[in-house]
C-alpha positions, -999 to 999 in steps of 0.1 A, spaced: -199 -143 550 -216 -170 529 -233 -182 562 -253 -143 557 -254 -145 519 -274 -183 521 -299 -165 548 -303 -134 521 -309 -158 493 -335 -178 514 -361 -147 524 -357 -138 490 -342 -159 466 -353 -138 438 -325 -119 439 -285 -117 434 -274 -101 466 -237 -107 453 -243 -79 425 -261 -53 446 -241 -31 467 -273 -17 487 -300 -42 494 -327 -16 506 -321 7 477 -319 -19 453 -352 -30 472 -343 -64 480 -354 -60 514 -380 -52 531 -389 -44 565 -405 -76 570 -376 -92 556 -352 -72 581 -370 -87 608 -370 -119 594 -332 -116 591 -329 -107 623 -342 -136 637 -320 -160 616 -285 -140 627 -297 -143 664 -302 -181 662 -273 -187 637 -247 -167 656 -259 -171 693 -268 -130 696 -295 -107 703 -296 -75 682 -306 -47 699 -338 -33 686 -320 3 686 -297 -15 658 -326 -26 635 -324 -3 612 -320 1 577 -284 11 574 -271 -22 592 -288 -36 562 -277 -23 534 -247 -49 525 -231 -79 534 -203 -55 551 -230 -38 572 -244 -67 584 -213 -83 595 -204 -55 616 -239 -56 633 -231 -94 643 -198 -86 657 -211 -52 677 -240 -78 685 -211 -101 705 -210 -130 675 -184 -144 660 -178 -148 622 
């Protein structure tokens, strides 16, 4: 996953999204940057997330995401 892990470190590059086990707790995202995300995973891995899916929870980790490409049809 160090295709997602670059894209986290680009919106925010701030922070160490290797050491944080919940990105919206630990407030390394925002909503803005969710969206921003969003957009990135669909043109990186040829999907479209369903707006139903964007929500914080598919967020939190590097596991969470991943699981919201591969229910979004993309391959890792």
């Amino acid at each position: 996953m160090e295709k997602v892990l670059r894209m986290l470190e680009e919106i925010r590059p701030e922070f160490n999204f290797q050491n944080s086990s919940n990105f919206i707790q630990n407030g390394f995202l925002d909503s803005l940057d969710i969206i921003t995300l969003v957009s990135m995973l669909d043109e990186s891995f040829h999907i479209s997330i369903n707006g139903t899916d964007i929500v914080p929870e598919n967020f939190e980790d590097i596991e969470s995401i991943k699981k919201l490409i591969l229910k979004s049809g993309g391959t890792l």
